[in-house]
DOGUGU-647205 format. One record per residue (C-alpha): x, y, z; residue number from 1; chain; residue in one letter. Coordinates in steps of 0.25 Angstrom, whole numbers, padded with zeros to 4 digits. Layout:
BEGIN
+-------+-------+-------+-----+---+---+
|    px |    py |    pz |   k | c | r |
+-------+-------+-------+-----+---+---+
|     X |     Y |     Z | NUM | A | A |
...
+-------+-------+-------+-----+---+---+
END
This chain:
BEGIN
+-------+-------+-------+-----+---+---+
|    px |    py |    pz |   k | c | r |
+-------+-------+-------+-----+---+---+
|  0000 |  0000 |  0000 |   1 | A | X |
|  0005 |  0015 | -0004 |   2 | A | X |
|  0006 |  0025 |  0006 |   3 | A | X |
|  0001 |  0041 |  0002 |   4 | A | X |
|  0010 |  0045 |  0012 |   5 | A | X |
|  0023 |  0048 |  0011 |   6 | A | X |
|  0034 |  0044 |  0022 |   7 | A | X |
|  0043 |  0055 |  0028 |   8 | A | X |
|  0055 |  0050 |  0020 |   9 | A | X |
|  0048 |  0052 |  0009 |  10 | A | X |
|  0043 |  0067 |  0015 |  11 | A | X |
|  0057 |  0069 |  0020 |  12 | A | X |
|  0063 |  0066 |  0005 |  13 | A | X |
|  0051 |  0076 |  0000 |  14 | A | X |
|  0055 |  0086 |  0010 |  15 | A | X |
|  0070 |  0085 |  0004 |  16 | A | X |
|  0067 |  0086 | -0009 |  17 | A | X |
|  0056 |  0099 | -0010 |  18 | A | X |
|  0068 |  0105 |  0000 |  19 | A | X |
|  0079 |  0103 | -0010 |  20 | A | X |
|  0071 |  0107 | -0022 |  21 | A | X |
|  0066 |  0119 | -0014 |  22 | A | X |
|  0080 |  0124 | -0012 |  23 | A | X |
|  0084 |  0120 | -0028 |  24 | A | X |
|  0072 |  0131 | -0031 |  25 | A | X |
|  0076 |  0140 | -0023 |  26 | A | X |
|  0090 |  0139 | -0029 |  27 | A | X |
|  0088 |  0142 | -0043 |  28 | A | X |
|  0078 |  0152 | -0038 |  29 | A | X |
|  0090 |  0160 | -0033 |  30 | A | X |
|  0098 |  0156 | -0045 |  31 | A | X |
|  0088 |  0161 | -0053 |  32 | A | X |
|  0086 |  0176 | -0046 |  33 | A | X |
|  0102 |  0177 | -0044 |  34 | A | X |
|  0103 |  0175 | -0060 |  35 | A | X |
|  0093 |  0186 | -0060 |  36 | A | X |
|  0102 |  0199 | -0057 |  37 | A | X |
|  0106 |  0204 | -0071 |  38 | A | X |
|  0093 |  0213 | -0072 |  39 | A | X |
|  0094 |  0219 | -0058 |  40 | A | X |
|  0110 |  0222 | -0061 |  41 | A | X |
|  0107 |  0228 | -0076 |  42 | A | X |
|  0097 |  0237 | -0067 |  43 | A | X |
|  0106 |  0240 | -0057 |  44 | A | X |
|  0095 |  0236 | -0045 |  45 | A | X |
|  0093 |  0227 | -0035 |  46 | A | X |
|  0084 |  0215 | -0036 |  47 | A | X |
|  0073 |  0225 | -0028 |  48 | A | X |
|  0073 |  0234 | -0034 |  49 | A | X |
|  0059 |  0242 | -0037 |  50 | A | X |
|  0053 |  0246 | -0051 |  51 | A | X |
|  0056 |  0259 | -0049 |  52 | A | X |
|  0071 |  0256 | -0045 |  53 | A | X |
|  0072 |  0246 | -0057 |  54 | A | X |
|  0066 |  0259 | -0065 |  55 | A | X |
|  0074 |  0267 | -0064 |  56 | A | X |
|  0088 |  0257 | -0066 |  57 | A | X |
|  0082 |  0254 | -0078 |  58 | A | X |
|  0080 |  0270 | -0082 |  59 | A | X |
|  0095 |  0271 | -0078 |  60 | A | X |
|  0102 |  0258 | -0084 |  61 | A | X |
|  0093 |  0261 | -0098 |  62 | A | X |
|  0098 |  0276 | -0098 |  63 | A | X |
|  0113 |  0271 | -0096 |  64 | A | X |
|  0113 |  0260 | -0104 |  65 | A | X |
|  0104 |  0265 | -0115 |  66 | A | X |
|  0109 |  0264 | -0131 |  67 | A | X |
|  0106 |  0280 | -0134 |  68 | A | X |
|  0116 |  0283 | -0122 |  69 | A | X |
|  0126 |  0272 | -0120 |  70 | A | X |
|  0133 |  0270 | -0132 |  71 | A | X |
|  0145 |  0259 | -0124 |  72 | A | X |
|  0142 |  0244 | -0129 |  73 | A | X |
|  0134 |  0235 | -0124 |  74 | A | X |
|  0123 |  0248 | -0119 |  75 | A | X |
|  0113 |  0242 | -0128 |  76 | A | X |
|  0113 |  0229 | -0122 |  77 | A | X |
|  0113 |  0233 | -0108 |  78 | A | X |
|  0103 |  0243 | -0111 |  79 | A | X |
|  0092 |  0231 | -0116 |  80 | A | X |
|  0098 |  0224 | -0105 |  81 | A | X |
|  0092 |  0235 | -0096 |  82 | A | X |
|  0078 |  0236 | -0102 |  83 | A | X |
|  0077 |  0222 | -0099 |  84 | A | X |
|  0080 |  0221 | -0084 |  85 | A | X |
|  0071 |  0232 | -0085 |  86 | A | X |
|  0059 |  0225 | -0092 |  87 | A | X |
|  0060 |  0212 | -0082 |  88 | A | X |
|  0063 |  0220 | -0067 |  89 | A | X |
|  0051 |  0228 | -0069 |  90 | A | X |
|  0042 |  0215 | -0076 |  91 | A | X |
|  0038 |  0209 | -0061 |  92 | A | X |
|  0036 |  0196 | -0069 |  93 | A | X |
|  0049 |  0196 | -0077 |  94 | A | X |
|  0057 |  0203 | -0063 |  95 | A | X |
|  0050 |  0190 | -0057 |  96 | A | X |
|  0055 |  0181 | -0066 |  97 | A | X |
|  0069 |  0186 | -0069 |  98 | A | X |
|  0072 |  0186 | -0054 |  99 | A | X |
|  0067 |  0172 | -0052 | 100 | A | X |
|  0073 |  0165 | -0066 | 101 | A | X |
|  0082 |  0176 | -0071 | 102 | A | X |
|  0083 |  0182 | -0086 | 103 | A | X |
|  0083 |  0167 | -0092 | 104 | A | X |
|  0071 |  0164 | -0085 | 105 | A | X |
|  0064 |  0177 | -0088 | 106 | A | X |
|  0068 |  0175 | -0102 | 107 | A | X |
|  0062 |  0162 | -0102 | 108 | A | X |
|  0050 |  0166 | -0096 | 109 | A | X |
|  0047 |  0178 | -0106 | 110 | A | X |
|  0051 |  0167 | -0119 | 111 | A | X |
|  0039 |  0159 | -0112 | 112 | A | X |
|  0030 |  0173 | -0117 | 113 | A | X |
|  0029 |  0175 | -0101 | 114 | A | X |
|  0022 |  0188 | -0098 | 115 | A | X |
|  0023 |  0188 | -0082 | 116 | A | X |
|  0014 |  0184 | -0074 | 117 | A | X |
|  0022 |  0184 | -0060 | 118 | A | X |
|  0030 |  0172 | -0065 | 119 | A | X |
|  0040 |  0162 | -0071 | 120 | A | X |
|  0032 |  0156 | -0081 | 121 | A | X |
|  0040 |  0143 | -0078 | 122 | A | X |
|  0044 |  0142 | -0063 | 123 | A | X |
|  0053 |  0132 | -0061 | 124 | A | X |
|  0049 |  0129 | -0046 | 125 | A | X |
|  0036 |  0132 | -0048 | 126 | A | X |
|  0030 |  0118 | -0053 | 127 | A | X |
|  0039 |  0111 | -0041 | 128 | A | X |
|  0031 |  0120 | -0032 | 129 | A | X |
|  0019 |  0118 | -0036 | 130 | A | X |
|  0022 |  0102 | -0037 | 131 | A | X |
|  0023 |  0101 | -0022 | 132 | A | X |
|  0011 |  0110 | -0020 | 133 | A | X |
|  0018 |  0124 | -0017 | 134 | A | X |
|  0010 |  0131 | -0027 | 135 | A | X |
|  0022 |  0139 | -0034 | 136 | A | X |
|  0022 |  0150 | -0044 | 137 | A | X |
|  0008 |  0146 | -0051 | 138 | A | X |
|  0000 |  0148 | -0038 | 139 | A | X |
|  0004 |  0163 | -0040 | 140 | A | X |
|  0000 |  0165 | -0052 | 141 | A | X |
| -0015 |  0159 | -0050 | 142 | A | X |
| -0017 |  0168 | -0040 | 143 | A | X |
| -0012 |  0181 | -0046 | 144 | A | X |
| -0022 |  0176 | -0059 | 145 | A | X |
| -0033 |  0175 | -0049 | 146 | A | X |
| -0031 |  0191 | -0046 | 147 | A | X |
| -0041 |  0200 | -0055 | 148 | A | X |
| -0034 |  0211 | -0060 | 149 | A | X |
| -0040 |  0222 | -0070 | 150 | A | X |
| -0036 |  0221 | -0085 | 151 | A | X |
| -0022 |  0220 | -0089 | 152 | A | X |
| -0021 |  0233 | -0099 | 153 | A | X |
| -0011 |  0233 | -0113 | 154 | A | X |
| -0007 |  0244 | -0120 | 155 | A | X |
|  0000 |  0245 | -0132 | 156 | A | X |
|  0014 |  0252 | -0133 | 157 | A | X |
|  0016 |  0258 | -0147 | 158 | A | X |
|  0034 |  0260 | -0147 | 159 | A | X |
|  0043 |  0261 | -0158 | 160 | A | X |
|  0054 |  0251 | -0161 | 161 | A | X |
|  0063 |  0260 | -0157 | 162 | A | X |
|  0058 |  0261 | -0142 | 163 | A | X |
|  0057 |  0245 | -0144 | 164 | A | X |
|  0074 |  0245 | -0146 | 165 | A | X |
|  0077 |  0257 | -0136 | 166 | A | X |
|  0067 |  0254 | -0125 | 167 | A | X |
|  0061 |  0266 | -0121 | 168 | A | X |
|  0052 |  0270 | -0109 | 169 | A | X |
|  0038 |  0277 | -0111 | 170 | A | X |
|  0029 |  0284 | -0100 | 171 | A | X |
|  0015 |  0281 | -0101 | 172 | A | X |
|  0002 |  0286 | -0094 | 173 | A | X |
| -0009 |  0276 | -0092 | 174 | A | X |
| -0022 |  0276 | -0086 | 175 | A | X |
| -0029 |  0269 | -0079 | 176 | A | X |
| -0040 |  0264 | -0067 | 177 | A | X |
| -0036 |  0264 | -0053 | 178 | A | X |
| -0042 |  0261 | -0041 | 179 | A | X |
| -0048 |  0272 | -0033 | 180 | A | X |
| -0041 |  0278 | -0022 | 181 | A | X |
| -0050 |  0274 | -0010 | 182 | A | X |
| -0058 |  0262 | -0018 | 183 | A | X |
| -0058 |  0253 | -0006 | 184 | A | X |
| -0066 |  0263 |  0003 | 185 | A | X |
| -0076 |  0259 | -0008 | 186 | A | X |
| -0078 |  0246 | -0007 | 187 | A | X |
| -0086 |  0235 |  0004 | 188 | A | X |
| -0086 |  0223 |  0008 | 189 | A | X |
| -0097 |  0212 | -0001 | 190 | A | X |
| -0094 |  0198 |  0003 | 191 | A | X |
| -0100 |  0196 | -0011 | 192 | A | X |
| -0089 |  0202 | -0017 | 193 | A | X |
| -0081 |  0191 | -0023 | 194 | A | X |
| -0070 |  0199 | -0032 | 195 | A | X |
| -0072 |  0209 | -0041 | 196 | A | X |
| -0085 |  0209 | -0049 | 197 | A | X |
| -0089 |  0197 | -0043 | 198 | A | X |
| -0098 |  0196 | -0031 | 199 | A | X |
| -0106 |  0184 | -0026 | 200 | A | X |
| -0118 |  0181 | -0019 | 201 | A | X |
| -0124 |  0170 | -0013 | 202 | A | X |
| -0139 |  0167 | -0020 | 203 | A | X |
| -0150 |  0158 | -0012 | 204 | A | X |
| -0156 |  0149 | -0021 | 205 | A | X |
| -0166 |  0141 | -0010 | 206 | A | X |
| -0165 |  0139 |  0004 | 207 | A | X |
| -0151 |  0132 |  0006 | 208 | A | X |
| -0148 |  0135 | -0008 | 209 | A | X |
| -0136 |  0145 | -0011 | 210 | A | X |
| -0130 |  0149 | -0024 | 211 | A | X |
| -0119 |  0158 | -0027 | 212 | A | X |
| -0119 |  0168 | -0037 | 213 | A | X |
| -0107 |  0177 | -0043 | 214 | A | X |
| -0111 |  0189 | -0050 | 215 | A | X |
| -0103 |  0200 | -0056 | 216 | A | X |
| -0104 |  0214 | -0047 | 217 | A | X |
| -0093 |  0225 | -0052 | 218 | A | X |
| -0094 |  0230 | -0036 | 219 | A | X |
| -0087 |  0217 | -0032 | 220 | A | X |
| -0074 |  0224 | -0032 | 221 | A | X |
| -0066 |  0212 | -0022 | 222 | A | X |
| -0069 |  0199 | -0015 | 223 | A | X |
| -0077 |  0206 | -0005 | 224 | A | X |
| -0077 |  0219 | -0009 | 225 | A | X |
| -0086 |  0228 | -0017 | 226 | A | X |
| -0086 |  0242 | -0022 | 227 | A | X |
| -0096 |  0254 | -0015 | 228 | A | X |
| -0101 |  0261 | -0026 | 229 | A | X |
| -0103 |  0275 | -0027 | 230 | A | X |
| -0091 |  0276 | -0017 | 231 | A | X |
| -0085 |  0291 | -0013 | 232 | A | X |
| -0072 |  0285 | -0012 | 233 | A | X |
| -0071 |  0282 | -0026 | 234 | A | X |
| -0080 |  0293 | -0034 | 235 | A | X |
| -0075 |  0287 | -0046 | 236 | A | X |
| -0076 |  0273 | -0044 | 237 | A | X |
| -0068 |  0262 | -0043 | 238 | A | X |
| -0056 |  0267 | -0051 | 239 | A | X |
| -0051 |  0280 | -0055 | 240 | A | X |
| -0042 |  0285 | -0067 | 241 | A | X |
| -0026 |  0286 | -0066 | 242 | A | X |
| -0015 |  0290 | -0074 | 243 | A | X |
| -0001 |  0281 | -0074 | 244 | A | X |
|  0011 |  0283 | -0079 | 245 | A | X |
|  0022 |  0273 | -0083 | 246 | A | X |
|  0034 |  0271 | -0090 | 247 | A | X |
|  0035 |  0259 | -0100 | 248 | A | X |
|  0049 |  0254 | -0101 | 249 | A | X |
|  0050 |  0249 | -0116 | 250 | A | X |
|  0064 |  0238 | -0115 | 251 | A | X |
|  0073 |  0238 | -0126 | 252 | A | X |
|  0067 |  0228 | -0138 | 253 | A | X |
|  0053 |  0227 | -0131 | 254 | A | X |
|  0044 |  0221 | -0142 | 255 | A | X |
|  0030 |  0222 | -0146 | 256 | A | X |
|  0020 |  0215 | -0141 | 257 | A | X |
|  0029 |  0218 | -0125 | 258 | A | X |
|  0021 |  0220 | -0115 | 259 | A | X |
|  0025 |  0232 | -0106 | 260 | A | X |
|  0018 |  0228 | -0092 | 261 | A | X |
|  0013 |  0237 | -0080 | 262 | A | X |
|  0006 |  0229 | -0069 | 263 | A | X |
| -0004 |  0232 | -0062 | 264 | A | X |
| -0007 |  0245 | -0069 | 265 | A | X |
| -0021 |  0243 | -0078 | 266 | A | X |
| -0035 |  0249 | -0072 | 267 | A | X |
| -0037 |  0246 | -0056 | 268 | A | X |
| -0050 |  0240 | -0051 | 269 | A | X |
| -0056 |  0237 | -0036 | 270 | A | X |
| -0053 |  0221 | -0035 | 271 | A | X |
| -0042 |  0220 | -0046 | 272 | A | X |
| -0027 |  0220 | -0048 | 273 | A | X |
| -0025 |  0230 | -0060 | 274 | A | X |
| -0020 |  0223 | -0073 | 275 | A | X |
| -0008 |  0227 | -0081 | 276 | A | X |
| -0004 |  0236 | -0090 | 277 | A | X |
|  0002 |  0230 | -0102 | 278 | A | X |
|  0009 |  0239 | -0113 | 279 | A | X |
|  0011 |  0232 | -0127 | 280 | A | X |
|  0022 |  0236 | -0133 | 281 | A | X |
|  0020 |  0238 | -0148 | 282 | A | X |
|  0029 |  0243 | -0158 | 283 | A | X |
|  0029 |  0253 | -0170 | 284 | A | X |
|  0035 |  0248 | -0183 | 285 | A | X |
|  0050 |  0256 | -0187 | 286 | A | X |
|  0051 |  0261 | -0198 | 287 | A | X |
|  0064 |  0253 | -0201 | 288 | A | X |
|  0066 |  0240 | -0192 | 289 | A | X |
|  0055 |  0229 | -0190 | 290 | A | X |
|  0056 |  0223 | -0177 | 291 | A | X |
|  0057 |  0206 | -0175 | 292 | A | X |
|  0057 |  0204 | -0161 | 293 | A | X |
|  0073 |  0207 | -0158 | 294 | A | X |
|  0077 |  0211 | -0174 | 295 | A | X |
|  0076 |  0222 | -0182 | 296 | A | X |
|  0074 |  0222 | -0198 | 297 | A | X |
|  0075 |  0231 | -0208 | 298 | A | X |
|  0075 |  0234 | -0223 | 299 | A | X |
|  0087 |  0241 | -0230 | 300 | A | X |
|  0085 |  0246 | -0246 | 301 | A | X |
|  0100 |  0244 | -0252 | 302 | A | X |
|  0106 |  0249 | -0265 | 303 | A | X |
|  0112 |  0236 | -0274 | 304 | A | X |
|  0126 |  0242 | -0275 | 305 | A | X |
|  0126 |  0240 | -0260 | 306 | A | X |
|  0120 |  0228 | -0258 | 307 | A | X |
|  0130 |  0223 | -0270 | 308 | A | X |
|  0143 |  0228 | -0263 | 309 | A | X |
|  0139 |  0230 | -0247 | 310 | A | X |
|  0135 |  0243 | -0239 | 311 | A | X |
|  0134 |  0249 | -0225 | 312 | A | X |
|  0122 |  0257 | -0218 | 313 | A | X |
|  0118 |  0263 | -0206 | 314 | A | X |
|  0105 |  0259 | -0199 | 315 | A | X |
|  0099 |  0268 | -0188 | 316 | A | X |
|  0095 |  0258 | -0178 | 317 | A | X |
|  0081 |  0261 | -0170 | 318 | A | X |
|  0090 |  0267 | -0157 | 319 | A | X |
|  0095 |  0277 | -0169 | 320 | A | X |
|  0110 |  0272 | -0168 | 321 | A | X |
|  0115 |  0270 | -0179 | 322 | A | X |
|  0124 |  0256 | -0184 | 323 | A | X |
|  0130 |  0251 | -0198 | 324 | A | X |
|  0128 |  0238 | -0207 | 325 | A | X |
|  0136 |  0235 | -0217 | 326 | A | X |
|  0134 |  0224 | -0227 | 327 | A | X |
|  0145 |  0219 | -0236 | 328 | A | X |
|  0141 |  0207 | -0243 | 329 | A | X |
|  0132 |  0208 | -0254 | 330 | A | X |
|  0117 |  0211 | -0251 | 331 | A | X |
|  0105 |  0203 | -0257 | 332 | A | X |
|  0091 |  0208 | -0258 | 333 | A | X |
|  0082 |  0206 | -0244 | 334 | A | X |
|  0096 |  0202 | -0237 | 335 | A | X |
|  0095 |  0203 | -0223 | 336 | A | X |
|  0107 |  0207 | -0214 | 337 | A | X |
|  0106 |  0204 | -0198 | 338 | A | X |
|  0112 |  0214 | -0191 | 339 | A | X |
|  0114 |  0208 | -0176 | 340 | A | X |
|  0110 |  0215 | -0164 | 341 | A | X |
|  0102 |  0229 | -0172 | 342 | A | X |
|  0088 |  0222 | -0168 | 343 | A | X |
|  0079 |  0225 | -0155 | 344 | A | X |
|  0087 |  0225 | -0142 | 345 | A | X |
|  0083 |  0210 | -0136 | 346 | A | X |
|  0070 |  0209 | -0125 | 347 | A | X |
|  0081 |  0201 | -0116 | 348 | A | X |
|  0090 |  0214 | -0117 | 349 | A | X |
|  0102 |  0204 | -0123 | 350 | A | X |
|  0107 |  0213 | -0137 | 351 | A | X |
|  0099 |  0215 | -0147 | 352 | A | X |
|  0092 |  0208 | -0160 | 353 | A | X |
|  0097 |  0209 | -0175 | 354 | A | X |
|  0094 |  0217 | -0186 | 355 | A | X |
|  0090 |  0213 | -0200 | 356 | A | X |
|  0091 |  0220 | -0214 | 357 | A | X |
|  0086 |  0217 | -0226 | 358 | A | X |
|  0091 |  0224 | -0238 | 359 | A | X |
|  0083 |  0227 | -0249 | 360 | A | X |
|  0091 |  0229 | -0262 | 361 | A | X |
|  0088 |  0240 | -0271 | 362 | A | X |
|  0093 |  0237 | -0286 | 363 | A | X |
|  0094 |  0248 | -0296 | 364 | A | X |
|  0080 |  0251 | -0305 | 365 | A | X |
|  0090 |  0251 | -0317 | 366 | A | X |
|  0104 |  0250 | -0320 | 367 | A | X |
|  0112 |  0255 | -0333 | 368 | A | X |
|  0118 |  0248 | -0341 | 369 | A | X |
|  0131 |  0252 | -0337 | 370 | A | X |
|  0130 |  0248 | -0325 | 371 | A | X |
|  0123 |  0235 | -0326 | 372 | A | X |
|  0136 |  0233 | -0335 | 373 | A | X |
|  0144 |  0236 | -0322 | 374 | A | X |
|  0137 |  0228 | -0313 | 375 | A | X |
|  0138 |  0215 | -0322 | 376 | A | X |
|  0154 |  0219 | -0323 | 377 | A | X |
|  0154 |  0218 | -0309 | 378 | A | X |
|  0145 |  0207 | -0306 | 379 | A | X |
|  0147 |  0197 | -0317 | 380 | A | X |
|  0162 |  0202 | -0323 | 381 | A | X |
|  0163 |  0188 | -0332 | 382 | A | X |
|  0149 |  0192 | -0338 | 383 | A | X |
|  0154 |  0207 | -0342 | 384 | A | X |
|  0166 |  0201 | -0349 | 385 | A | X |
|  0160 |  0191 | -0357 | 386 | A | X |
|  0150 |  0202 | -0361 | 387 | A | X |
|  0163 |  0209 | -0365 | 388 | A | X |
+-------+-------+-------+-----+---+---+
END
């Protein structure tokens, strides 16, 4: 017969085992956050350091290290390098992550198409947790889902490709609902009151008989709470009209479709936890460049002579600086030269992506005889003497 039970050696073995695995967590745990540091030392700041403190590292580092003003090598680089510390230590989800799992983590987690959510979209622990019954990261989660929050809000971001290379920092004022000042002074208790806009109420069918019935009623405002109306404290209602100003920080080779997130900041309500505002970052088409991701493409128009015998030109990139390609070979139609590190500066903050041209050929309308005679002289110099 098979005992349920399990003897003390076996408990004692348990015991051993959960402690040592315990430990191992806690271990790479502590690797992870130790590999973590890169971001706060690009920053210059400690590890608690608040968002305005991270702010205003980020206003210095940018202005010391930025390409217009710092012409040493490598200023570029360290300057996308910046913007990205930046975009995770102010991102509580990506801050979160990085801290826990470090940049290869992070990196992972964004390549999974994560968005947030207050976590690791793949916690290593957190299915050995759960396993034994400890709940782990996923109980979170659940519970935050469970909270009813106003509508999420998204805005779209109109900038030019130029801001999407530089970075660039753009002040907005936004409006929105908020809470009135004293809006508890208008509210009373209702045991009926079951969460907002929901209020139930126990209905007698016969004697003995009781049946419960949930109906919708806007002055349910809590579990327990409902809203006086016509209150003095609150003349205008519920919520009143306020004007908000912030700053977007637009990082280095942001792309479109990006989200640029503030939490917490769409329309209050009585009950709710205000939504988020989302601004969607969309791009204006250049005039020269078309944008793929990390590369840059362009067209060029050149004359035959040069794409016979080789030429050099200057191309005003979208920071307005100013670099050289020279092509020496001979240069079919529609070729496509890659010119390495001239694309978007990377989302990771490592260098930069390439830049394609393609060469359109113009051939001459006409030609003289003369110079047809030349060219076959030149090209072809056993077919001119057999001519001869």
């Amino acid at each position: 017969m098979v005992s349920s039970q399990s003897s003390p050696k076996n408990a004692g073995r348990f015991f051993m085992t959960w402690r040592t695995l315990f430990h191992a967590c806690a271990l790479l745990s502590s690797i992870a956050y130790a590999n973590a540091a890169d971001f706060y030392k690009l920053l210059g700041i400690s590890r608690d350091a608040t968002h305005k403190e991270i702010k205003k590292a980020y206003r210095q580092k940018s202005l010391e290290f930025h390409p217009d003003k710092n012409k040493e090598e490598g200023a570029a680089e360290k300057f996308a390098e910046i913007a990205r510390a930046y975009e995770v230590l102010t991102d509580e989800d990506k801050k979160e992550i990085y801290d826990r799992y470090g940049e290869e983590g992070l990196e992972q987690h964004e390549q999974r198409g994560g968005r947030g959510g207050g976590g690791f979209g793949n916690d290593p622990f957190g299915d050995i947790f759960e396993h034994f019954g400890f709940g782990g990261g996923g109980g979170g989660g659940r519970r935050r889902n469970q909270e009813q929050t106003t509508p999420s809000v998204e805005i779209p971001l109109w900038i030019s490709m130029k801001q999407a290379f530089t970075g660039d920092t753009i002040d907005v004022e936004y409006v929105r609902q908020v809470l009135c000042v004293n809006w508890q002074e208008c509210t009373r208790n209702m045991e009926d009151c079951h969460g907002p806009g929901v209020r139930v109420r126990m209905q007698q069918l016969a004697p003995g008989f009781v049946q419960q019935v949930q109906q919708r009623d806007d002055r349910c405002i809590a579990r327990g709470k409902m809203w006086r109306k016509d209150c003095r404290d609150c003349p205008k209602g519920q919520t009143e009209t306020e004007k908000i100003d912030l700053t977007i920080d637009i990082p280095p080779g942001i792309r479109p479709g990006e989200r640029i997130s503030f939490e917490g900041v769409a329309d209050e309500k009585p009950g709710y936890t205000a939504g988020d505002l989302h601004f969607v970052i969309n791009e204006y088409n250049d005039v020269r460049f078309h944008r793929d991701r990390d590369h840059l493409y362009l067209t060029k128009e050149i004359p035959l002579v040069d794409a016979l015998t080789g030429f050099s030109f200057k191309l005003t990139h979208l920071d307005d600086k100013e670099f050289e390609v020279t092509v020496s070979d001979v240069t079919e139609c529609d070729h496509v030269l890659r010119v390495p590190g001239k694309g978007m500066p990377r989302r990771n903050g490592r260098g930069f992506g390439d830049l394609f041209i393609t060469f359109d050929v113009d051939f001459p309308d006409t030609l003289t005889q003369e110079q047809k005679d030349s060219i076959r002289k030149v090209l072809d110099p056993d077919g001119a003497k057999d001519e001869l």
